[in-house]
LUMSE-234347 format. One line per 10 residues: number of its first residue (from 1); their letters; for each residue x, y, z of C-alpha. Coordinates in Angstrom, 2 decimals. Layout:
<atoms>
NUM> A> X:Y:Z ~ ...
</atoms>
This chain:
<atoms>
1> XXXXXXXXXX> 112.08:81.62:112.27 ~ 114.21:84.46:113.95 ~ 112.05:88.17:114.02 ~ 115.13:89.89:111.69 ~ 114.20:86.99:108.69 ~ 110.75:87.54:109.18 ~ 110.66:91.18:109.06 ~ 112.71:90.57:105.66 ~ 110.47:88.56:104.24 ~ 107.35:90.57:105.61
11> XXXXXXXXXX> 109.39:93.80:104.32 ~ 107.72:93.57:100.19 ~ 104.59:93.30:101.89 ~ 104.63:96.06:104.40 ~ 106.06:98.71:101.32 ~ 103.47:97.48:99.00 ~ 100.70:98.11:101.75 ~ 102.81:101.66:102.72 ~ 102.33:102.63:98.74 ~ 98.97:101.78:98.35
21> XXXXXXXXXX> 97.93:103.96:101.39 ~ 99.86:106.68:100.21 ~ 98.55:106.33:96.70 ~ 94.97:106.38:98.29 ~ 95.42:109.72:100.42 ~ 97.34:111.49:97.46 ~ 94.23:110.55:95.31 ~ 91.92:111.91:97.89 ~ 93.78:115.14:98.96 ~ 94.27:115.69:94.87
31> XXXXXXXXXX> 90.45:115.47:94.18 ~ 89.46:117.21:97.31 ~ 92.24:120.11:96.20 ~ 91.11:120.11:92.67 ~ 87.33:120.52:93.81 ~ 88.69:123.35:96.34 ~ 89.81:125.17:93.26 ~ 86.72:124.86:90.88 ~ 84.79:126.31:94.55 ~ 87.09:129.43:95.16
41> XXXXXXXXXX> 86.89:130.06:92.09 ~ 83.06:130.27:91.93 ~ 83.09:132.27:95.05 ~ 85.27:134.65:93.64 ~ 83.23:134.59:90.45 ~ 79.60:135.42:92.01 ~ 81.49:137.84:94.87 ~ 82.93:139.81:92.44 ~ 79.28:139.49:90.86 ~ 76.98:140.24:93.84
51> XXXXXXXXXX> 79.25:140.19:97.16 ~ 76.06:141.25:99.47 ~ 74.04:138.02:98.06 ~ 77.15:135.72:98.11 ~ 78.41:135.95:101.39 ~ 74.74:135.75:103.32 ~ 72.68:133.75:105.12 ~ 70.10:133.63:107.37 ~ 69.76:132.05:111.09 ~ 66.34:130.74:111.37
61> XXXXXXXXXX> 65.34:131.48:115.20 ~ 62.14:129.34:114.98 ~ 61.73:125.79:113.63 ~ 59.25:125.57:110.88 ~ 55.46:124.46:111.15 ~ 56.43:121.17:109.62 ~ 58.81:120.18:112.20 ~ 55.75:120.47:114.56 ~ 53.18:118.66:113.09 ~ 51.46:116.20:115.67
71> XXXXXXXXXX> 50.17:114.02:112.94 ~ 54.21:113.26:112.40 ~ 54.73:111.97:115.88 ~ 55.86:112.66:119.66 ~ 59.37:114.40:120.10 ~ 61.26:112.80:122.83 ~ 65.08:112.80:123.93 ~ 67.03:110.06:125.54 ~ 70.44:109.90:126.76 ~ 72.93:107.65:125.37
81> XXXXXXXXXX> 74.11:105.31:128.42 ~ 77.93:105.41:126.14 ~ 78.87:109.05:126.10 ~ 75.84:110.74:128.10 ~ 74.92:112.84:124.72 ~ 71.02:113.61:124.82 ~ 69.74:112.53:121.22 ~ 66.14:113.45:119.78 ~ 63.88:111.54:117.58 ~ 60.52:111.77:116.69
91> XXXXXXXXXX> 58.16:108.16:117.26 ~ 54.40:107.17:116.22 ~ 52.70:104.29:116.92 ~ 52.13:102.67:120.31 ~ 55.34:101.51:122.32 ~ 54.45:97.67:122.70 ~ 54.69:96.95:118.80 ~ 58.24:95.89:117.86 ~ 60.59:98.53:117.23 ~ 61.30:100.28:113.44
101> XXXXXXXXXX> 64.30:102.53:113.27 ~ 65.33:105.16:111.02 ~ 68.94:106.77:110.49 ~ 68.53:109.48:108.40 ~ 72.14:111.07:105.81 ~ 73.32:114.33:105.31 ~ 71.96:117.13:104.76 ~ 68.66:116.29:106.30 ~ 67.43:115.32:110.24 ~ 64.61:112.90:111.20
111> XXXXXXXXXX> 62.11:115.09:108.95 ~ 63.11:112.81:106.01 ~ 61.53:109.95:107.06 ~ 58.07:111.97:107.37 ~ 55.80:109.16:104.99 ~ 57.39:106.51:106.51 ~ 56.87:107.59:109.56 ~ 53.05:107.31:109.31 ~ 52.79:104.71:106.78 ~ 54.13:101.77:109.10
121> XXXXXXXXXX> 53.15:103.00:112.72 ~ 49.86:100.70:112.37 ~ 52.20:98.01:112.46 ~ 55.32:99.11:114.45 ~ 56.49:101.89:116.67 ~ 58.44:103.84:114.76 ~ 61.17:106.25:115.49 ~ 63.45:108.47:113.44 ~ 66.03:109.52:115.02 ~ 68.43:113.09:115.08
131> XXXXXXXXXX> 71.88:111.24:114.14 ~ 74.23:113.29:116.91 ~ 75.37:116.97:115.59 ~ 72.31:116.28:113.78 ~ 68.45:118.04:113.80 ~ 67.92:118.48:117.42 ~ 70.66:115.93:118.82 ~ 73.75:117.21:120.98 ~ 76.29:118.25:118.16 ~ 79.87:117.24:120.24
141> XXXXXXXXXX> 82.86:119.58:119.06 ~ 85.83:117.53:118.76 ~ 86.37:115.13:115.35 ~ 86.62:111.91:117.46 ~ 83.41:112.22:118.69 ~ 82.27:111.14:115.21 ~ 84.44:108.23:114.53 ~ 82.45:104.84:113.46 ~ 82.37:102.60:117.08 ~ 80.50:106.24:118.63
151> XXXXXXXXXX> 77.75:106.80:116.46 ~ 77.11:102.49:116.70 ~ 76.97:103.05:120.10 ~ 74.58:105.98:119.61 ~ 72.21:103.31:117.73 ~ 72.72:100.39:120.33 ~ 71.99:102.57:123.22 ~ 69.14:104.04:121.48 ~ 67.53:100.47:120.56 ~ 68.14:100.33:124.28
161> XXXXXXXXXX> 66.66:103.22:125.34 ~ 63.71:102.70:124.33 ~ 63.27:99.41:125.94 ~ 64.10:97.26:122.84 ~ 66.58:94.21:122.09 ~ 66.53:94.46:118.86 ~ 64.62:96.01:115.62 ~ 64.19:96.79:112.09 ~ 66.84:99.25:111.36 ~ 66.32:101.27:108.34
171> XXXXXXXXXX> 68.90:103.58:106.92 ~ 69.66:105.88:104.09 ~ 72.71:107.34:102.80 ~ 75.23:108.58:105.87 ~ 72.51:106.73:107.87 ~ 72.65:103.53:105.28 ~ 76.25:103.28:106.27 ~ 75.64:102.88:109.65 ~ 73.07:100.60:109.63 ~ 75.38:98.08:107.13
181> XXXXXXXXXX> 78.00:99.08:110.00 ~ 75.76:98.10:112.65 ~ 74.04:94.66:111.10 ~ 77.84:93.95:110.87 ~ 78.52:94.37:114.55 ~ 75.75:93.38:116.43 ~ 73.04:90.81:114.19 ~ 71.31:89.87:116.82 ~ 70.15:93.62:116.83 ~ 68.56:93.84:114.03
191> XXXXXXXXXX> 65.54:91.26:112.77 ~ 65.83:92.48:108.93 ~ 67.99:95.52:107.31 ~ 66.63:98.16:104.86 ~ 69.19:100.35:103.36 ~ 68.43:102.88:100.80 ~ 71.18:104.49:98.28 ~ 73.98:103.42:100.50 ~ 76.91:100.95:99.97 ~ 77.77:98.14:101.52
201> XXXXXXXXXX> 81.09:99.65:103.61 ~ 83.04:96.99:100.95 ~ 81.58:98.74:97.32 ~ 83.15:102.45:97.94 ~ 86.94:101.18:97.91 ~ 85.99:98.47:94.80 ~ 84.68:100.75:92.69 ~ 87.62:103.44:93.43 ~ 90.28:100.34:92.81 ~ 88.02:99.24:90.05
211> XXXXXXXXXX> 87.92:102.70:88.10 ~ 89.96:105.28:90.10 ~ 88.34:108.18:87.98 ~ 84.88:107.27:89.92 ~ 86.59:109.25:93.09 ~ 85.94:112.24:91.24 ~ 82.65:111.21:90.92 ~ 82.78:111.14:94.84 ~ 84.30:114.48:94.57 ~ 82.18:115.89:98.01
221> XXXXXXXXXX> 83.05:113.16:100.41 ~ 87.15:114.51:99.60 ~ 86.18:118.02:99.73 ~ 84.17:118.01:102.99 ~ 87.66:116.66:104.44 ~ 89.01:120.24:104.49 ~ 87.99:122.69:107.20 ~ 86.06:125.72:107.03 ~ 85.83:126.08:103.38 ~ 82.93:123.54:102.94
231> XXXXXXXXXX> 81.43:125.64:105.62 ~ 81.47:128.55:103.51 ~ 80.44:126.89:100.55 ~ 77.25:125.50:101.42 ~ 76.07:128.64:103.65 ~ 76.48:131.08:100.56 ~ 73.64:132.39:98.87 ~ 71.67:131.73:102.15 ~ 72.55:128.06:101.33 ~ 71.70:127.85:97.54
241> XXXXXXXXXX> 73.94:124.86:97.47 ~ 71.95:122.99:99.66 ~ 68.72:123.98:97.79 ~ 69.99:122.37:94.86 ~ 71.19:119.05:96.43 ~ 67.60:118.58:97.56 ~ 65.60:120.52:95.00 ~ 67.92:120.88:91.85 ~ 67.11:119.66:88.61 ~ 70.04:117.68:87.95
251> XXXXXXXXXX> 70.45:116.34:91.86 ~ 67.67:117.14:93.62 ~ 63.95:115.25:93.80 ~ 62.69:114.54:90.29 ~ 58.86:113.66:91.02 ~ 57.65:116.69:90.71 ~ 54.19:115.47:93.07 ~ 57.31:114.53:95.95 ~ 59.36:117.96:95.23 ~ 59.60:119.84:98.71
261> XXXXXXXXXX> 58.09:123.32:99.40 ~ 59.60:126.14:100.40 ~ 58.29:125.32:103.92 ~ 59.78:121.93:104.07 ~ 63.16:122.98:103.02 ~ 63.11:125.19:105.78 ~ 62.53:121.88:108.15 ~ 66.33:121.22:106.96 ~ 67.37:124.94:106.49 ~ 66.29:125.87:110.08
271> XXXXXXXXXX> 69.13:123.34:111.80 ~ 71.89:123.83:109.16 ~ 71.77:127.47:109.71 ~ 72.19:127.80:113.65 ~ 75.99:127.88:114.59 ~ 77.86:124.71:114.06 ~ 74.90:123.37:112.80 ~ 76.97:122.38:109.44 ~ 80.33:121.32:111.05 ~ 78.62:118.85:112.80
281> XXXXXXXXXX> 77.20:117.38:110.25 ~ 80.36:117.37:108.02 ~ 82.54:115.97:110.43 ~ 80.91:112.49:109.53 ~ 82.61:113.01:106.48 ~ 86.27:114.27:108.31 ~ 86.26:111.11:110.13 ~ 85.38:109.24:107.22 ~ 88.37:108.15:106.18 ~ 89.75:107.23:109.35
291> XXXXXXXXXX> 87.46:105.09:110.11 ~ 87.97:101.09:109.08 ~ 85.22:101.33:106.51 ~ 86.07:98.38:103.96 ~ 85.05:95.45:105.77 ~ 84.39:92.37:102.90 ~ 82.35:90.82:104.61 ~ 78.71:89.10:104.59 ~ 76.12:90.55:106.53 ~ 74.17:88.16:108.42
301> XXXXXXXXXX> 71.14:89.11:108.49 ~ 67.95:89.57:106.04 ~ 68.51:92.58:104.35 ~ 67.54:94.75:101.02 ~ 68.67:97.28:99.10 ~ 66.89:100.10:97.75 ~ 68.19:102.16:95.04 ~ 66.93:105.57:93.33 ~ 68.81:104.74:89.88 ~ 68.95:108.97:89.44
311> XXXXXXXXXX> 71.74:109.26:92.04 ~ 74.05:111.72:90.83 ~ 75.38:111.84:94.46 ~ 76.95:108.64:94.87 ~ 79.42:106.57:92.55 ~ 77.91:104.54:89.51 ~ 77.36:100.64:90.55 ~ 77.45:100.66:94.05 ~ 74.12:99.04:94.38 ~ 75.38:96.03:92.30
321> XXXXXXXXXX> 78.45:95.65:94.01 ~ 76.60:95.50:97.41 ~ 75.37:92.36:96.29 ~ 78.11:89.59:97.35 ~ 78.13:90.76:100.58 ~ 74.06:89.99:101.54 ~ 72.24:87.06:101.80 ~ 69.11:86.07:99.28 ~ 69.22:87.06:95.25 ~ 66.59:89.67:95.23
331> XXXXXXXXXX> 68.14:92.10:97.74 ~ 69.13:94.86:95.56 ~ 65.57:96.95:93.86 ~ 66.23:99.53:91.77 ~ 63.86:102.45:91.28 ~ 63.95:104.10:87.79 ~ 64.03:107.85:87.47 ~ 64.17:108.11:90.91 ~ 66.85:110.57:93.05 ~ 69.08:110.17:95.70
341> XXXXXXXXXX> 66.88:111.15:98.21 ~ 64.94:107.91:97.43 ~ 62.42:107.62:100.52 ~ 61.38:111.51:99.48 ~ 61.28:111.16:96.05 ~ 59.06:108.06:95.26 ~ 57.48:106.74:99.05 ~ 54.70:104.94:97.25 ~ 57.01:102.46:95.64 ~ 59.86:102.77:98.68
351> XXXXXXXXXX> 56.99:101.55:101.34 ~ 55.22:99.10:99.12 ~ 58.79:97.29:98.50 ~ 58.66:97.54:102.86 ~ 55.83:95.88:103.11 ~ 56.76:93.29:100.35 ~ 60.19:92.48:102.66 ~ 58.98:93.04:106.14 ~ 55.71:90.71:104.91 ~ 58.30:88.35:102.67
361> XXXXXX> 55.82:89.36:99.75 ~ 56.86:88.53:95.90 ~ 58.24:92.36:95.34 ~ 57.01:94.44:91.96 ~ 59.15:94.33:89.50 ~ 60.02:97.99:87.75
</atoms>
């Protein structure tokens, strides 16, 4: 067949494919302009209101008492043998038990991971680690530092770096998506996969195509693609947006034994406020999109999937439609009346249902 007929006949195909991508970024650029507008207009509102409150915020010089508590674990740093970027995590338990990792999502740092931390040392070594632009991690400048085949080589050359083949990678939200990434890449890495309120890279596109309206309900992830203004946003009112992701009624913890303290909000607070310290962190976001996210495709390892089934954060049904792509019919456990921040908000029931998998344990049922 001559290249002329078959770039006719590949022609319908190629415009169809041309549309649909065009379709998709007009959808995204309209949400993330409509959600510009509802913002400058409440920063107009509340600086109009109280323009000394609004447009303040503080740089913490100090990190808080909770980022140093020994009982948490040893701070180390290790370079990545990829780009040469120093990352830091925080690790308990002794070195020659096999290897539990921890990715952590946005806005937080390794401090999230605090009961985990200390629940399964007895068992493992394990190690939460400062995502780069992250916590403590080197926080690169440009936008392609942050595309998807990096920050998997951050996590292979830290499963390296600490003299490990392979491990239990655990991950939640920004971090859930790159530990479904990374089983996806390199399974014989991982021995079993825990990801908590994250989709399988595959469930984000289905449920947009599915319902398009649900990309409002993913509103953020469009707005965070603009620059500077997100910035602004969540520094204002010496970050009150931020207070109320993690402490709000509506999005923040609900069990009010879990909610954090003043002092460990300021274990988050004291990295997003230095400079840059929110870019970085947003540029996950910015390169989002570019990245080839919507891979349908079975992950081949053992792997489950913890849900809070409170998320106001993320779209409606992404847990369920993680569900063709991983092995064994009781991977997805849903926690009722539990947030977003899932490993914060109930770590009773989050580490008992790790123990159930990593012990292959009949699980509770809720």
């Amino acid at each position: 067949m001559t290249s002329p007929t078959l770039s006719f006949l590949l022609f319908p195909t190629r415009l169809s494919l041309w549309l649909l991508s065009l379709l998709y970024w007009a959808a995204v650029y309209g949400t993330a302009a409509i959600t510009a507008c509802i913002v400058l207009l409440r920063i107009a509102w509340r600086g109009l209101r109280n323009p000394r409150g609004t447009f303040r915020w503080k740089v913490r010089d100090s990190p808080p008492a909770c980022l140093r508590d020994p009982a948490l674990g040893l701070h180390g740093y290790l370079r990545c043998r990829s780009s040469g970027l120093r990352l830091h995590f925080v690790s308990k338990g002794e070195s020659r038990r096999p290897l539990m990792l921890f990715l952590h999502g946005f806005p937080e740092n390794w401090y999230s991971w605090r009961y985990q931390l200390k629940e399964f040392s007895v068992q493992y070594h394990t190690v939460a680690l400062d995502l780069r632009g992250c916590g403590d991690s080197a926080a690169p400048y440009s936008l392609e530092d942050y595309m998807m085949e990096k920050l998997l080589d951050d996590v292979r050359d830290t499963i390296s770096g600490l003299g490990y083949t392979s491990c239990v990678l655990v991950g939640h939200d920004w971090g859930g998506m790159l530990a479904w990434h990374f089983a996806l890449e390199r399974p014989d890495m991982v021995q079993r996969l825990v990801i908590m309120n994250a989709p399988h890279p595959a469930s984000w596109l289905d449920a947009v195509l599915r319902r398009p309206s649900e990309l409002l309900h993913s509103g953020h992830i469009c707005f965070f693609q603009l620059p500077l203004l997100p910035e602004i946003a969540l520094s204002m009112e010496d970050f009150k947006l931020v207070r109320s992701l993690l402490c709000g009624g509506r999005m923040g913890i609900r069990n009010r034994a879990r909610r954090l303290t003043e002092a460990e909000l300021e274990g988050y607070l004291y990295y997003l406020s230095r400079p840059g310290g929110l870019t970085a962190p947003l540029n996950y976001y910015r390169a989002l999109l570019s990245n080839s996210l919507y891979r349908h495709q079975d992950v081949g390892v053992s792997c489950m999937l913890i849900w809070g089934e409170a998320d106001s954060i993320l779209v409606e049904g992404m847990s369920g439609g993680a569900r063709p792509y991983a092995r064994g019919s009781e991977m997805v456990h849903r926690i009722p009346d539990c947030s977003h921040w899932v490993q914060q908000d109930q770590p009773e029931t989050v580490n008992k249902l790790l123990w159930d998998f990593l012990l292959e344990r009949e699980p509770p049922q809720f």
